[in-house]
Every structure is written in C-alpha cells, then in structure tokens.
VOMAR-820006 format. One record per residue (C-alpha): x, y, z. Coordinates in steps of 0.2 Angstrom, whole numbers, plus 2048, in hexadecimal, padded with zeros to 3 digits. Layout:
BEGIN
XYZ...
// end
This chain:
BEGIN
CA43B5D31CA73A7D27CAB398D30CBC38ED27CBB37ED1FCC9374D23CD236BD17CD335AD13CE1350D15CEC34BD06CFB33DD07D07345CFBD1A349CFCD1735ACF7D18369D04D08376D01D06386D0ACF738CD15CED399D12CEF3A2D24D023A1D23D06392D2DD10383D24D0C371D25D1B366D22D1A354D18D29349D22D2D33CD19D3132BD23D3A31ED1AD3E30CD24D4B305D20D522F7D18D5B2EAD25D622DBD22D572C9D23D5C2C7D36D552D5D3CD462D7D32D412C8D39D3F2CFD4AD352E0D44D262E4D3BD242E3D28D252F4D22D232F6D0FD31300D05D2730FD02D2731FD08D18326D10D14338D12D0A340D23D04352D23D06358D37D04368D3ED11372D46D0936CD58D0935BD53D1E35DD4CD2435ED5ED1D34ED63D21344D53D3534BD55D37341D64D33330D5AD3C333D4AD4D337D53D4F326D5CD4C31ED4BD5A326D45D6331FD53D5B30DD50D6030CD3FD72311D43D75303D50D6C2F7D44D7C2FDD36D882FAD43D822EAD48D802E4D38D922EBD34D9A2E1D41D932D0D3BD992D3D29DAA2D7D30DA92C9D3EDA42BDD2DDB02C1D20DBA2BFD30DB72ADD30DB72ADD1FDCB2B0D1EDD02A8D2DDC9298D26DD129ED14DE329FD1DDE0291D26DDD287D16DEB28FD0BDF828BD1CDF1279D19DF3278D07E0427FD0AE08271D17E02264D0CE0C26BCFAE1C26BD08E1A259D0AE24252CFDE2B23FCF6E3D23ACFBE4322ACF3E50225CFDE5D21BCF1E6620DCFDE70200CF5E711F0CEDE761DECF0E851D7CE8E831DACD2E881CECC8E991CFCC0E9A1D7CB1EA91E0CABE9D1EFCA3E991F3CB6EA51FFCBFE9B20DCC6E8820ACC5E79216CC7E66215CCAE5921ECBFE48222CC9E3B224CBEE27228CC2E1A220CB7E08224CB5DFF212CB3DF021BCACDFB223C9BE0A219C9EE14228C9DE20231CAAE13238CB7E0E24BCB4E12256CBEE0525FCC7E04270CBEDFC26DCB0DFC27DCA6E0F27CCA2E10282C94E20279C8EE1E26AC8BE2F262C91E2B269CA1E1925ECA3E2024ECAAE2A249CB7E3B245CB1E46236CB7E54238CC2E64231CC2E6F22ECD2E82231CD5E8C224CD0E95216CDBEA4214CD5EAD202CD8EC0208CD6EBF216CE3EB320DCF1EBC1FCCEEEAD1F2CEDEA21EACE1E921EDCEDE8A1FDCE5E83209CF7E7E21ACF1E75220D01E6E22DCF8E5E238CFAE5323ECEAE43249CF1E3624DCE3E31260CE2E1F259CDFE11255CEBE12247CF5E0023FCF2E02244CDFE0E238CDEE0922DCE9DFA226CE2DF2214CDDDF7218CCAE0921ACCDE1620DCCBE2A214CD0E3520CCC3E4A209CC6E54205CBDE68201CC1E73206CB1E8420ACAEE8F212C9FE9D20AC95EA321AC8DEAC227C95E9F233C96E90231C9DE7F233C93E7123CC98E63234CA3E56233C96E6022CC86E63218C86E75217C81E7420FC95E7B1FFC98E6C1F6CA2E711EACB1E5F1E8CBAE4F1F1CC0E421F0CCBE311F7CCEE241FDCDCE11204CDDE10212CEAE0120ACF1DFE1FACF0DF01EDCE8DEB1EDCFDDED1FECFEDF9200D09E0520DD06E18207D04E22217D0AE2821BD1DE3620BD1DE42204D14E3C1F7D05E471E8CFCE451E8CE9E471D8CDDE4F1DECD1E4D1D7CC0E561D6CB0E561E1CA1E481DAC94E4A1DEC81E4D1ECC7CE3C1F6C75E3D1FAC63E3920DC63E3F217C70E36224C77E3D233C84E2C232C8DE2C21EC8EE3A217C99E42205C93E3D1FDCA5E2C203CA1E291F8C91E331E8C9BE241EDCACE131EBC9EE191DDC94E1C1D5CA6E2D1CFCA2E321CCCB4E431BFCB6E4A1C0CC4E5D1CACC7E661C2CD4E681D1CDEE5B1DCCE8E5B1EECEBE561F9CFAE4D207CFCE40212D06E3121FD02E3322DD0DE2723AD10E3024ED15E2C25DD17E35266D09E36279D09E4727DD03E49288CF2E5627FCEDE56276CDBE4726CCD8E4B259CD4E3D256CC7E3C267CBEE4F26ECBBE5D267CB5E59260CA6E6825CCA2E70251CADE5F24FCB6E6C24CCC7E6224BCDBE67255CE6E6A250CFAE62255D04E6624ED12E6825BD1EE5D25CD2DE5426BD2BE4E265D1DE4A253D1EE4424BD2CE46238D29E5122AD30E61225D25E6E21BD27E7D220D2EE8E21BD24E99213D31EA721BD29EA422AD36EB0223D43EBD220D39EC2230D2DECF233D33ED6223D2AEDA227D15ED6214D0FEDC20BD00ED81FAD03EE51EDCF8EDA1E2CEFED11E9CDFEBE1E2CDDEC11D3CD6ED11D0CD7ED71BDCDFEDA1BDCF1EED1BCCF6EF41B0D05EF81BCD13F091BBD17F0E1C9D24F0A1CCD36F011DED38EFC1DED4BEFB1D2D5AEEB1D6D63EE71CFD73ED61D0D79ED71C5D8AEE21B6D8EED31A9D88ED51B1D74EC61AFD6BEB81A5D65EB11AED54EB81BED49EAE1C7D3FEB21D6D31EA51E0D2FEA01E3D1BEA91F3D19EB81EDD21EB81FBD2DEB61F2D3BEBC1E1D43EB11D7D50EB71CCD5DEAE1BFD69EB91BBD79EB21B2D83EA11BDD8BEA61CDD83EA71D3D71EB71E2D6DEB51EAD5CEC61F1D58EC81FED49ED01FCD38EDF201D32EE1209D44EDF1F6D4EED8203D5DECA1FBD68EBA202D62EAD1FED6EEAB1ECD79E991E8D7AE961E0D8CE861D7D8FE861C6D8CE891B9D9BE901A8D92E9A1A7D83E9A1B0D73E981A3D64E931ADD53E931C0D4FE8C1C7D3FE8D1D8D39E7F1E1D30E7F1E8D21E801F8D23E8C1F3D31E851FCD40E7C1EDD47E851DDD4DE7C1CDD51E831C2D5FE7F1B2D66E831AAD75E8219AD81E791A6D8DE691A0D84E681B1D7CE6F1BBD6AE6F1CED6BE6E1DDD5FE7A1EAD63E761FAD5AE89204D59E82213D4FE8621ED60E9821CD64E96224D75E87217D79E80206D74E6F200D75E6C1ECD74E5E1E1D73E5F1D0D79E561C1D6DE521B2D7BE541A1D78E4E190D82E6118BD7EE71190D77E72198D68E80193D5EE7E19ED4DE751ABD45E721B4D36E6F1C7D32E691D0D26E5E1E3D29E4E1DCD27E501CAD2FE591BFD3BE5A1AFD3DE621A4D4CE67191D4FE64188D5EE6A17AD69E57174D67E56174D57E4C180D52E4F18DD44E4619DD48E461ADD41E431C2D46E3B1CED3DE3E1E0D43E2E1EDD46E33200D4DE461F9D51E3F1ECD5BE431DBD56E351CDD58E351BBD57E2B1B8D46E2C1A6D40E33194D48E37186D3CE3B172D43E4316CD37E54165D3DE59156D4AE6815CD51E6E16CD58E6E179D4BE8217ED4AE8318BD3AE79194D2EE7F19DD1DE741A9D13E781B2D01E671BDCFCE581B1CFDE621A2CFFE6419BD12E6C18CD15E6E185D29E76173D2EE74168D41E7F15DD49E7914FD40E81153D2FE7015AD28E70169D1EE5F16FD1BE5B17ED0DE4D18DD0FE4919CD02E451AAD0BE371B5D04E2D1C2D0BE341C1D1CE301AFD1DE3A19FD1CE34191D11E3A17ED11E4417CD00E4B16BD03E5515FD0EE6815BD0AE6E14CD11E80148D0BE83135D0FE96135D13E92144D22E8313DD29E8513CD3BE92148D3CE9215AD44E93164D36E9C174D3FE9A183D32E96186D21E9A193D15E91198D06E9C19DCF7E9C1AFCF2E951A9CE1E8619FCEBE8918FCE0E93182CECE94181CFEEA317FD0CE9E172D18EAA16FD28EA6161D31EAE159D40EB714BD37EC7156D33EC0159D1FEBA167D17EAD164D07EA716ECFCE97169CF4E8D16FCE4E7C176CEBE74170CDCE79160CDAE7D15CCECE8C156CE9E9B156CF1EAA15ECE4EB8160CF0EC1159CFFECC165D09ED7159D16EE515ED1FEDC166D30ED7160D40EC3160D47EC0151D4FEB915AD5FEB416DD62EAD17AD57EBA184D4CEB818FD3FEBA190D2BEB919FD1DEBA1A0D0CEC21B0D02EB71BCCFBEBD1B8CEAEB91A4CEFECB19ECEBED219ACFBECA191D0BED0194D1CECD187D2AED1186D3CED8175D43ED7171D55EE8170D56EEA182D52EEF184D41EE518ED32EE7183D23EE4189D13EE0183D01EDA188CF1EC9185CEEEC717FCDEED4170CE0ED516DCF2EE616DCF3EEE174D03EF9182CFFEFD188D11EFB18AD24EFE196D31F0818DD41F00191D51F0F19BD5DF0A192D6DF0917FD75EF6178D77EF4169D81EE1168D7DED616BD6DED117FD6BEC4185D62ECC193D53EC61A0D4AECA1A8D38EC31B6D2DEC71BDD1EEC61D1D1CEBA1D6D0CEC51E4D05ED61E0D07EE21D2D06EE11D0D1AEDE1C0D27EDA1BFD37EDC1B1D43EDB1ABD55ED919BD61ECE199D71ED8192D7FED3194D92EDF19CD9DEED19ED8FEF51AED87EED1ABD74EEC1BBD6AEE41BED5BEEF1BFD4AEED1CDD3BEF51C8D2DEF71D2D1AEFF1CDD0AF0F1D7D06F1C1D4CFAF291D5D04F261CAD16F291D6D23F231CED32F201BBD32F101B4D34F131A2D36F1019FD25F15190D1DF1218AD0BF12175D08F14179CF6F2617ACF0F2F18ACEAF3B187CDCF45199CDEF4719DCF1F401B0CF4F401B9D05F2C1BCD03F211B0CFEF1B1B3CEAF081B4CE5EFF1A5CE8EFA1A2CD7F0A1A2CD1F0F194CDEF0018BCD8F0518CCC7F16185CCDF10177CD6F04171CCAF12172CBDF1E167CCCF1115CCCCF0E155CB9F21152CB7F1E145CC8F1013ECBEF1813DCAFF26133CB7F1B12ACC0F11124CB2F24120CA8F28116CB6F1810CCB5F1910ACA3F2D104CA2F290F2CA4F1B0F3C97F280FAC8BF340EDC8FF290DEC8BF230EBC7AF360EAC76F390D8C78F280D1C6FF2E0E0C60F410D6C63F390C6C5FF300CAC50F3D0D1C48F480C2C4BF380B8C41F380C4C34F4D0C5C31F4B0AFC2FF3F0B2C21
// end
C-alpha cells in the first residue's frame, strides 16, 4: 500500500481541491487601515493580504480569533467617528463664534453728533445755515471708500457728504445756529476711524430759494473746521464732546471736482485763519442694527441724515433741549434777530420772592427760564407762564452771581458761604449739585460747558475743568491785588477786574488760562470796579465802578470812549447790563433807580423810579431778556417788601412801569414812541440850542463887524 506524500504547502489566494474529497480553504485576513492615533499604539502591519491553507480541524480554532477582530475594527470606526464629529464640532462652534463677532463688530458704527456753534458773524447772506460732513482719505485725498470694494458702480464707491437740517433764524428767533442733530454712518466703525482720516465741516448756507444739492458749490461758504479721528498721540477723539476752530473759507480752487470737497483744497494748502466762532461736536461710537435708510449709501439726491435718536437704537448721552418743561407755551418772541432793542415801557408781572428781593437775575440763553438769588436761595420761575419752576436750596450765605449754561440745564452760583455750586436741572423732579470750595467768598463766576472759572475775596482767579460730570479744580492764577469782584468772557476772550481798579486780560486756550496783559486805567485806579460787561460785538468794554460813573473803554486801545453819569455807587455792589443788540446800558443806583442811556452817546434817555422809600444804600439788580424786548429788575433791602419788576415794550402803555424819559417829547402821546425816534428828536432839540447859543456868542463880534464896516465906509464916502 502506498504510503501518501503529503503535499507542500503553497501561500496563494486560490482555493484547490483534495484528492480524498476533503476541501482546504485559503481565508484571507486583511488589517486594517486605522487612523495615525491608533496605529501608534498597534503593530505595524503591512497592507497586503496574506493567504494561510488550514485544515478543517485547524478552522474551528482560527474562527474564534477572526470574530473579535471584526468587533475590534468596528469600535476603532466608531471611535474614530466620534472624534471627527466631536472636531468639526469645534470646528463650527469656533466658526459661529467668529461670524457672531464679526457681526458684533460690523454693528458698531460712527455717529457724528452735530451740536452747535457760537455766535456767526453778521452777515445778511446767513438766515438758515447747515453743516456738510465730509470723510477724507489722507492717503488719496479723496472721500473715504467705502468698505466693499467690488461695487460695481462707481458713484456708489466713496462715502458721500452729508448735509444737516437747516437752522432757520426767523422761526427759532435767534442768530445762535443749534442743530442737535445725530448723523450715524452705515460703515464700519474702525474703517473709518483710522490714522488716515481727517472729518471735514463745513457751515454753508444758500441765498436762492432753493436749496442746491450737497455736492455742487453754488454754497455760500461761512466757515469750516477740521479733525483726525486719531490723533498724531494716538489717542482717539471720539466718546465726548469736542470744540472746533472754525476757520474762514480760503480761495476758491480753480477746478472743481464732485470727489474733492472746497474745505479739502483750503486743509492741504494749510490755509488756516482763524473764524471768530467755534463749533461743537462729539464722535460717538453705537451699535447700529436698524434696516432703515443708510446715511452714506442712499439718497443721492439730497444726501439728508437721518435721526436716530431713539433709544433702542443709539445708546449715547445727548443733550436734552430745555424746552421739554415748557410745551405747552406757543412762543413768538417780539424782537427779530437783529433788530435794536426797545425801552420797555409796560409792567408784565410783580413777583415777590421774599420780603429781602434780590441780589442778582439772570435769563438763561434761551429765554426760557428766569433765575433769581434771594438772599440763601435761588427760585427759577418760568417764561411767559412767570410760574416757580424749581428753588434750589443748599447754599448757607448769600447768593451773589448766577450763570446759566449754555445749553441752559446747569447754573452756576456763588456765594459768601465760601463755596459756588453746579446745579444740574435736567430732572424736574430732582436736582443734583456739586459744591466748588473756596478759602473765602466767592463773588463772581463764569460758565461755559467745558470750563469754570470763579473770583475770590483772596484774590485768586482759579479755574475747573470737568472729568465724568465731576468738576475739579484745574488751574490757580495770582495775578490781582484786590478782591476779584467780576469777570466777562466772549469765546476765548476772559476779562476779570479787583477792588483796586485793575482789569487784568487772559486768552483761554486748550482748557488753560494764559496772561494776556494788564490794563490799568489811570482815572479808576484805586477804585472798586463793581461789574464789567463785554459788548455783544467783544470790541469795547462796560466798566461800573463805585464812583457813580459808568465807562466804556476800547479794548484795543485802552481807552476810555464814554462816560455814563447820572447814577449813584458810591457804597455797595449793584448791578449793570447791556442790550443784546449793544444800544442801551442799564445800571442800578443805590438809590434804587435803573438808569438808562444809549451806548454810543452816553446820553441818558431814561429811568425807572423805585415804588418804595429807602433810608440806606441797596444793592440792585437788572437783566435784559435775549429774545424779546423784555427787563427785568429788583432791589435787596433787608426786612422790606421789595418785589422784582417785569417789564415789555408795548405800543400802547398798559400798565406803568415807572418809566420816565428826561428827553423832551414834542407831540404828547399816551404811550411812549420808539426810542430811536426820541433820540432823533432830541438830537434835533439840541443843535437849535446850539445854534443859538453860538448866535448869542457871536452877536457882539458882529456888532463891532458892523461898526468897523460903518467906519470905512464913512472914509470911502469923504474921498
């Protein structure tokens, strides 16, 4: 019997047959493919398949191992699926996390908050100005781009300029232009906001009766100003409220061009003289996610802002009008801008605030409002209504100053209590104060909302800066000899004078007083000068010293121009005003009359009589409303019924005032004619007296003429 060879082994991936019947199976094992994690913790296995001939015994024992690698390589899947998912997790977490912050950051956008100006100069072409806001790129010296650049129109690549409502001076009765007006850009914050933007504006106004678009140059340029974003010290002017020189329009360029703007050409060249007049703004930065009408992309046309000034909106501070008290009131003020101030002539009201009166009256800017000191306290009574508005209670010794500001929710007060206070009356049903401490009394101030500054019994002029509506003691200048006793400011011009007739002027730049010069007039040294006024034009100055006289004195020469006589000071403080037009001067005597004159001539047209006996000098006050052709007037008397007086010109004299012209009146009326017109008339009265006056001097010169002329004719008759 033949014994059987066995046969060898051979590794393919073919299945063969055996001879006796019996199969051998080829099983093919692949390993697999895992990722680099976990082929770092196995054994290298090469991606080939590899083929093992096994007998039907040996198939039993091998099933067991291939059966839990099956189960191996399906937890290694899994596993390996779970991380991809757990990573492209991440993956969009971090992408929406990044697209909710590019969102947060395109919401972010610029408002240019457009606040007013100082007084303009007067020019018959300005009756209702507006501001153009335009945004230049220092690197093109084009308007900035806007930040998609693949628009394909080209009119649509730049940021246009935007033009502001107008201020119309007939309808608000004033000649101060105050927009309050909001503009927010559609465009990035920090795209515009950058080290290679400058914000150009310029105030312009129309002569025609319709207006031309924003981006043609039939304008009629009154001033412009300028500002960088960022400054050379990398600061970034935006979050609070900026003053702007403004300066006047340059040349005009010879080409013009729609992407150049004419303040742009004046900003290279560097052609930079100075406007007398500043301008007040503040860089915002809002969240903006409105789908209103963007500002810099539509309207092409007019190219108007819209205001957004609701809160959902906007989150910034504003100032609030102060007109919100009192809309119930339709206005017309009397007096036109810049039309001559009129001698009121009728009674209004009688108001009595205490038996003492008062010591100093105030009208705030907008006339709204009328501020009284008597005695500790301060009553702020409405106008037309003459209801009390508010008494401010704080200060423990006598009120002597109040100053208003200018956008009349603040008023400054000083006091012999060794302090001034703030008083912030934005909240009608609460007000908050802050108190300014002094090593003495404090006998004047001035206000302004960015600085104050206050006179002292010490002599010492200081100043206050304000930081988070907080107001802090910035500078301290020791200049004057006497006690300083009143200070006048016009724009960056402050004046203050002492008890020993000194009147020293500073330039205040920056926040920052400077020492212009000294002014020493040689017929009032030594003499308590007791108030000066600057006139609205900020050429001459009112002086009222304690000598009975009034002067007025030309700032640039120094001298003195005009002397009003007629009222009493020899003793206590009273007070003096001149109209806003700067026609008439208003002074308060001791002995309780308000004296007028014109200021120009000096001649004393009138005076009000006081309605009760003094038997001692009083202090008196006087004010003059801005608006209207109004007066207000008082005495301080201890212990005596003395009310304060409102007074208005009328055609017609309804109630008497007290009023009594010392110049004559050729045709007796019941009411008292324009002022003016009596001037006329007494200047008229007056050349006839001097013409007789002069015949009368001359009629013995004639009558020695007429003999001598006698005598030579008798000579020439003989020959």
């Amino acid at each position: 019997m033949p014994i059987p060879v066995p046969r060898p082994r051979s590794i393919s991936s073919k299945k063969s047959a055996s001879t006796n019947g019996s199969s051998e199976r080829s099983i093919s094992a692949i390993s697999p493919i895992s990722n680099k994690s976990s082929l770092q913790n196995s054994r290298s296995v090469t991606p080939e398949s590899v083929s093992i001939e096994l007998s039907d015994s040996d198939l039993t024992d091998s099933s067991s191992r291939i059966v839990p690698l099956k189960v191996k390589m399906k937890e290694n899947k899994e596993t390996n699926d779970m991380e991809l998912s757990a990573a492209l997790n991440n993956v969009a977490s971090l992408n929406m996390f990044n697209e909710e912050t590019r969102n947060e950051n395109e919401n972010i956008k610029l408002e240019i908050y457009i606040h007013k100006t100082d007084a303009l100069k007067v020019d018959t072409r300005i009756k209702h100005p507006s501001v153009i806001i335009s945004i230049i790129d220092t690197t093109t010296w084009e308007y900035l781009r806007i930040s998609n650049a693949n628009v394909t129109n080209q009119e649509k690549t730049y940021i246009n300029p935007i033009l502001t409502k107008e201020f119309d001076f007939k309808f608000h009765k004033t000649i101060i232009p105050i927009w309050d007006e909001k503009l927010v850009y559609t465009e990035n914050f920090k795209h515009i906001i950058t080290e290679n933007t400058v914000i150009l504006f310029e105030i312009v106004d129309y002569t025609g009766s319709i207006r031309p678009l924003v981006t043609m140059n039939d304008w009629h340029r009154i001033a412009w100003a300028f500002i960088r974003p960022i400054g050379s010290n990398g600061i970034t002017n935006t979050g609070k409220q900026i003053r702007l020189q403004l300066y006047k329009p340059g040349p005009k360029p010879k080409s013009f061009h729609k992407s150049h703007p004419t303040a742009m050409h004046w900003f290279i060249k560097g052609i930079l003289k100075k406007y007398p007049s500043t301008l007040y703004i503040s860089l915002n930065k809002v969240k903006y996610s409105g789908a209103t009408e963007v500002v810099s992309e539509h309207n092409q046309q007019e190219l108007k802002s819209i205001d957004s000034s609701s809160p959902n909106e906007i989150n910034s501070d504003s100032i609030s009008s102060s007109q919100e008290t009192f809309q119930e009131y339709d206005i017309k003020w009397k007096r036109f801008p810049g039309q001559k101030c009129k001698i009121p002539n009728s009674e209004i009201v009688k108001l009595q605030p205490n038996l003492e009166g008062c010591m100093y009256l105030k009208f705030s800017y907008d006339g709204l409002r009328l501020a009284v000191a008597t005695g500790k306290n301060i009553n702020i009574y409405s106008i037309p209504g003459y209801k009390l508005f508010k008494q401010l209670i704080g200060h423990q010794g006598l009120v002597y100053t109040l100053r208003w500001s200018n956008d009349n929710n603040n008023l400054l007060t000083t006091s012999s209590d060794y302090t001034a206070c703030v008083w912030t009356l934005k909240n009608n049903n609460q007000t908050n104060f802050q108190i300014l401490p002094h090593p003495s009394y404090v006998y004047c101030a001035e206000y302004n909302n960015t600085v104050i500054i206050t006179g002292c019994y010490d002599s010492i002029l200081r100043l206050w800066t304000s930081a988070f509506n907080k107001w802090t003691l910035c500078q301290e200048m020791e200049y004057h000899k006497g006690f300083i006793s009143s200070i006048a400011q016009l724009e960056t011009i402050v004046l203050s004078s002492d008890s020993h007739g000194i009147i020293i002027e500073w330039t205040l730049e920056n926040c920052r007083l400077e020492l212009k010069r000294i002014i020493s007039v040689p017929e009032i040294r030594q003499v308590i000068i007791s108030n000066i006024v600057l006139h609205p034009a900020g050429k001459r100055l009112l002086i009222q010293t304690r000598d009975s006289i009034l002067r007025m004195m030309d700032l640039h020469t120094t001298a003195i121009i005009q002397w009003f006589r007629g009222g009493v000071n020899n003793k206590v403080q009273t007070g003096c005003v001149l109209s806003p037009c700067g026609n008439l001067v208003f002074g308060c005597g001791e002995d309780g009359l308000v004296n007028v004159w014109e200021a120009y001539t000096a001649k004393q047209l009138a005076f009000y009589t006081n309605r009760q006996d003094l038997s001692a000098a009083t202090s008196g006050a006087v004010d003059y409303h801005p608006h209207d052709h109004m007066i207000v007037f008082g005495v301080y008397t201890q212990n005596k019924n003395s009310p304060i007086y409102v007074a208005q010109y009328t055609k017609e004299n309804e109630t008497d005032i007290g009023l009594r012209f010392l110049i004559p009146i050729e045709h007796k009326q019941k009411a008292f004619g324009h002022i003016n017109h009596q001037a006329a008339e007494y200047g008229y009265l007056n050349k006839l007296k001097t013409k007789e006056h002069d015949s009368q001097r001359m009629m013995p010169l004639v009558n020695i003429i007429k003999r001598m002329d006698s005598v030579l004719n008798s000579f020439k008759i003989k020959e």
